[in-house]
N, C-alpha and C positions, 0 to 999 in steps of 0.2 A: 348550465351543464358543466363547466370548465372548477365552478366552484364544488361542484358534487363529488367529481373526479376528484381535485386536491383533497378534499375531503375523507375521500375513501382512502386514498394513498396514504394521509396521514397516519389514520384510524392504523391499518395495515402494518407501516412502521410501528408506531408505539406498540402493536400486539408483539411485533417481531423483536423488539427491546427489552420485552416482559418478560418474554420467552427464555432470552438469554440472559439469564443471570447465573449468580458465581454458582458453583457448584462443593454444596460444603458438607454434605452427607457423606456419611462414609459406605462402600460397596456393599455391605450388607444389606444396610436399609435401602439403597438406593433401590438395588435390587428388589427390595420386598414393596417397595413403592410403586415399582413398575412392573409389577405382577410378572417378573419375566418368567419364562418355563423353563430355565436353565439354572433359578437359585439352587433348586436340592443339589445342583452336581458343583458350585461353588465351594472349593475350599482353599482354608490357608495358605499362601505360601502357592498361590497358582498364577502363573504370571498372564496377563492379558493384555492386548493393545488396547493404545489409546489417544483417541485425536482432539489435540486441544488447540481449541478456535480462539482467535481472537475476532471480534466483530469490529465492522466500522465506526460504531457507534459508542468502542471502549467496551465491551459485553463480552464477558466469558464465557466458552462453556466447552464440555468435554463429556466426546463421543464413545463410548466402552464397549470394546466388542471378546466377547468370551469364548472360548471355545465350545463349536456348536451352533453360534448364532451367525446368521450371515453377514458377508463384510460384501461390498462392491468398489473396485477399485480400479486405475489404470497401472499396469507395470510394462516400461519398455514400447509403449504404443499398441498394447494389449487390453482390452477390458475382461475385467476377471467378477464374478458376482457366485461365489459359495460361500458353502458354513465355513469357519475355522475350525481347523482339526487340530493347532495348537498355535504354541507360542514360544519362541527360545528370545534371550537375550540380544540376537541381531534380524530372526528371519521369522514370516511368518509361515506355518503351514498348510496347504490345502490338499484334497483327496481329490486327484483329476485323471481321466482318464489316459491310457498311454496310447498315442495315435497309432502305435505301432503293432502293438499286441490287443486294445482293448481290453485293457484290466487295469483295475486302479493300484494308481502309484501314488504316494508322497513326494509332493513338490515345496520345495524350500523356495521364497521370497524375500530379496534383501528388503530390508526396514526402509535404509536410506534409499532406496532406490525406486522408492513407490511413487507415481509423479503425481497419483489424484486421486482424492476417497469421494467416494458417494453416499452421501447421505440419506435418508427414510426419515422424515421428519411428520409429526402427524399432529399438526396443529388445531384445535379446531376451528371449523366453520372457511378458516381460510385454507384449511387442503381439500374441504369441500366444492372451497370456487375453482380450483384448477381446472373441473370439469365442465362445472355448472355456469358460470359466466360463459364461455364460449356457444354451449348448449341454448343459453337463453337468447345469446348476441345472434345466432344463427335462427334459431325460431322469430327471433322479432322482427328480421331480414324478411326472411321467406314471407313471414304474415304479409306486410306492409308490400310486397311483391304482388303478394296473390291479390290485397284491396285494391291498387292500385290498377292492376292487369282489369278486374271486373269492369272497375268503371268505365277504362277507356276501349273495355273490347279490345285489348291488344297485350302479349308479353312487356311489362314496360317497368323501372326500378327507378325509385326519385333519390339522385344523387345525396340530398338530405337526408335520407334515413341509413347512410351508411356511418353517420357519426354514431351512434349509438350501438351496432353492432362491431365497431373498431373499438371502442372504450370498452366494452363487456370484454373482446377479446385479448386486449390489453392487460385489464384487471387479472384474466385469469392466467397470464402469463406472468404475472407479479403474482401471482400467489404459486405459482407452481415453483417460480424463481426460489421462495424463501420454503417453502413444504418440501422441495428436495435440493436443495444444496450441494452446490459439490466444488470441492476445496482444495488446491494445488497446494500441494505439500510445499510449506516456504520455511522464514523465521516467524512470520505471523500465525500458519496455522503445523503444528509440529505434529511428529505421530511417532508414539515410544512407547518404550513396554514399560510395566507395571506390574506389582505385583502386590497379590490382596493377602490381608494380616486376618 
């Protein structure tokens, strides 16, 4: 059992090592590779954030967010999750409403002042398990509950069969850890503007 688990973890890492590699394409194609629905409004000379990771494992990679597409972030012990409505050289902007009037206003974001991005990572098979491991660790529980109950005629759970539904839940805690990410703005992981040619 212990060997299956290492196993799995290993498997898990090395997907998550594949994943992150350099990033050498330039914004156009990047874009057209990733079918985003935001290319046709991409041009020249448009500045946009962007968060560049460094991994544990030596792994780069870098997160592009355009105006339009949603960002999620903490600023000030605040969590914030809208589209960006732009980008300036120090701040970033979002359309949020004003508590006071109820109508939207433009709010400015320091760059430097953003303490944690969140990421939307869509790996496959392993952002499948974030659900599905739990899902099966919890049905295999219940089953082994209900055989167990039959036989003895009584409500009754064999301490043994909670290893298997703790490793399922495990797993899928480790896959939801790397499928969404989320990254304290440091020297390791930076977030700056850029600007597409």
């Amino acid at each position: 059992m212990i060997h299956r688990l290492l196993l799995t973890i290993s498997f898990l890492l090395f997907a998550y090592t594949v994943q992150a590699q350099s990033d050498t394409l330039s914004v156009d194609s990047l874009m057209i590779k990733q079918k985003s629905p935001y290319v046709a409004m991409i041009r020249p000379g448009q500045k946009y954030l962007a968060l560049d990771v460094m991994g544990r494992l030596g792994g780069f990679h870098r997160y592009r967010y355009f105006p339009n597409e949603e960002i999620k972030f903490r600023y000030k012990g605040k969590k914030y999750r809208e589209p960006v409505y732009g980008v300036t050289d120090s701040t970033l902007m979002l359309i949020l409403e004003d508590p006071n009037t109820f109508l939207p206003e433009t709010v400015h974001f320091r760059i430097d002042q953003i303490e944690k991005v969140y990421v939307n990572r869509q790996i496959p098979f392993i952002t499948q398990g974030t659900y599905l491991f739990p899902i099966a660790g919890t049905l295999f529980f219940i089953a082994d509950v209900v055989n167990l109950s039959r036989s003895e005629k009584k409500l009754a759970a064999d301490s043994r069969a909670l290893k298997a539904p703790a490793v399922m839940i495990a797993l899928g805690a480790i896959c939801y850890k790397m499928s969404y990410p989320r990254y304290r703005i440091n020297k390791n992981h930076r977030l700056k503007v850029l600007e597409t040619y």
